[in-house]
N, C-alpha and C positions, 0 to 999 in steps of 0.2 A: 569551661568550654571544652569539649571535645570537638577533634576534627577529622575523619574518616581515613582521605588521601586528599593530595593535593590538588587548594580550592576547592574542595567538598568539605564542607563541615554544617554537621546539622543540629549540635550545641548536643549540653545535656537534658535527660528527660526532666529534670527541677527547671532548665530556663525557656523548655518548648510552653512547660506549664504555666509559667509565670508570663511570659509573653502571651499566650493566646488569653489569661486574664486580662492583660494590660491590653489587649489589640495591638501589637507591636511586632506580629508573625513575619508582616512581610519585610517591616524593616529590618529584622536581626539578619530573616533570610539574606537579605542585602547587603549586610555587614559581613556574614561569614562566607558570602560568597567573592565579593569585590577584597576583603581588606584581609584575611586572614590566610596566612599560610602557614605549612608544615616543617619551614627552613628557615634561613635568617638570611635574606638575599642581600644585594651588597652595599644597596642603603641601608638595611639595621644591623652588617656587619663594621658599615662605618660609625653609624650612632655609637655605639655598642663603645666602638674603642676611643671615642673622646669622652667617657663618659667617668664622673670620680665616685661616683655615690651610686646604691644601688641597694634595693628592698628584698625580701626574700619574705616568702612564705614557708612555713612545713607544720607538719604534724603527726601527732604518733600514731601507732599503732590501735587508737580509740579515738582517735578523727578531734584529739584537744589540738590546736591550735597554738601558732606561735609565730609573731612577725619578728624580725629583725632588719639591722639598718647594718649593710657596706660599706665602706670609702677605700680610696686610696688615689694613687697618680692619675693619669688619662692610663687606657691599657691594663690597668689590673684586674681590670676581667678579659681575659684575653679568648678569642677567637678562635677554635683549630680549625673549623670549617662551617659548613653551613647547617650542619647537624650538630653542631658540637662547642662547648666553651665552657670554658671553667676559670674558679675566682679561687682567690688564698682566702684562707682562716687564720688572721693575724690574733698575736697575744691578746686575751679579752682578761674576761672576769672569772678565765678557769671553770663556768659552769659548764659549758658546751651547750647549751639547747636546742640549737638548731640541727649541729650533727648528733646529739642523739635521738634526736626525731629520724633523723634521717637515716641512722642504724634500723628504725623499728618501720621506716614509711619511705619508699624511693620517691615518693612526690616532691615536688616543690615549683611555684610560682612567684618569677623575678619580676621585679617593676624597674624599668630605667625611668628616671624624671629630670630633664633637662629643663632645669627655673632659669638659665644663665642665654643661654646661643640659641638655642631650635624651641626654646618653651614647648616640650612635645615628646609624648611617654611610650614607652616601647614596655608590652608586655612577652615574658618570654614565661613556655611553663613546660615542663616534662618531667624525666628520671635522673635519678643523680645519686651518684655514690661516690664515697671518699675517698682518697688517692693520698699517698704519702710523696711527699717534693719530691724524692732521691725516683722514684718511682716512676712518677708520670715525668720528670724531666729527661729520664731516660728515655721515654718515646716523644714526647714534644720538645726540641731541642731549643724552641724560641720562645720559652716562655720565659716572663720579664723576670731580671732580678730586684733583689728588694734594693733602693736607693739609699736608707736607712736601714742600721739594724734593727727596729723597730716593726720595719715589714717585710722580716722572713715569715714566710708563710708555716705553720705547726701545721698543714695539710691542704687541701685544693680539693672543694667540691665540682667533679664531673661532671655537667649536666648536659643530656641527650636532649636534645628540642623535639618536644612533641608539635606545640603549637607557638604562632609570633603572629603582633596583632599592636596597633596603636593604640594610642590613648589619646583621647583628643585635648586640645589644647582650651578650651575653651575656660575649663577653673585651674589654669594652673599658672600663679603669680609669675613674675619678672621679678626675679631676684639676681644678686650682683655678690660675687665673692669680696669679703673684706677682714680684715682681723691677723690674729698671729698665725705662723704655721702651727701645725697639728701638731700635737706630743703624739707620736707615734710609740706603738709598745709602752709608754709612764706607766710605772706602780704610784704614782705621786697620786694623792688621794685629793688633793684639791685641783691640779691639773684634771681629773678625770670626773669632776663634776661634787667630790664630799659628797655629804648626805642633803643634796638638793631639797629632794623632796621627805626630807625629817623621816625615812622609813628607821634608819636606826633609830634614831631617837624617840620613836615611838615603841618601835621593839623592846629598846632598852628600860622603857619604862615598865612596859606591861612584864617583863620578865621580873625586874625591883617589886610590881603587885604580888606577883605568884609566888616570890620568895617571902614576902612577908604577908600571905594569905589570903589579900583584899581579893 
């Protein structure tokens, strides 16, 4: 979705097209005029900060694609304003994906999904670029610290709000937090899921073919 200025938004020319297939013109008109704005006013600045989990989009420089999933406390995607917030990039898997998309592509679109209190999703999407702690903590002096060592943040994606916009509640479950705390930052390979879904194990095989020729 694009959105012009504020309370103006007249979508992209793919979802003008796909709407006037669908017969849906005047209702999207309806959505982007009633529901969509250009800032995070101070109900989805409050969502925003109870919120632990949190979705990302980006893509490179050839429009491949790439989701990934957030967590941390209430607050670790913190707020500066109503144009502005930015989330840590805690210890992963050392590939980077998302910020090297994000070196090559300043997009990106964030999904909040609150299954727990508000069942009720907050889209947020604009530019964003990456920020070193020592960096942006020098001009943001309230951003969280990590509670664990686990979540000092290796950097802080930027992100400039172009467009914020709801997600309606209608398919999204009622779920209830239960289980241990999080390993935060673990190297520990069965803490961090092992080979779940047998990808080594398959690897490993097929590479045992190629060495022996099959």
């Amino acid at each position: 979705m694009t959105q012009t200025s504020h309370n103006t938004a007249t979508g992209t020319e793919g979802e003008r097209y796909v709407q006037q297939v669908m017969g849906t013109s005047d209702r999207a008109a309806r959505f982007y005029r009633d529901q969509m704005l250009n800032h995070l006013n101070s109900d989805m600045r409050a969502f925003i900060a109870r919120q632990e989990m949190l979705f990302i989009a980006t893509a490179d420089d050839r429009g491949e694609c790439d989701s990934s999933f957030r967590a941390g406390p209430p607050g670790f995607v913190h707020v500066i304003d109503e144009r502005t917030l930015a989330f840590p990039e805690y210890r992963g898997n050392g590939v980077f994906a998302s910020a090297g998309n994000i070196a090559q592509n300043p997009h990106i679109g964030l999904m909040f999904l609150d299954f727990q209190r508000d069942r009720i999703g907050l889209h947020v999407n604009g530019r964003v670029k990456i920020m070193e702690d020592d960096r942006l903590r020098a001009h943001v002096r309230d951003l969280p610290l990590p509670q664990v060592p686990g979540q000092r943040a290796q950097m802080w994606l930027l992100v400039q709000v172009e467009e914020a916009y709801i997600h309606c509640r209608k398919h999204i479950p009622h779920l209830r937090k239960v289980g241990p705390e999080e390993d935060w930052g673990t190297d520990d390979t069965l803490r961090k899921g092992g080979d779940f879904f047998r990808a080594k194990q398959e690897n490993d095989a097929r590479r045992g073919g190629d060495v022996l020729g099959i």
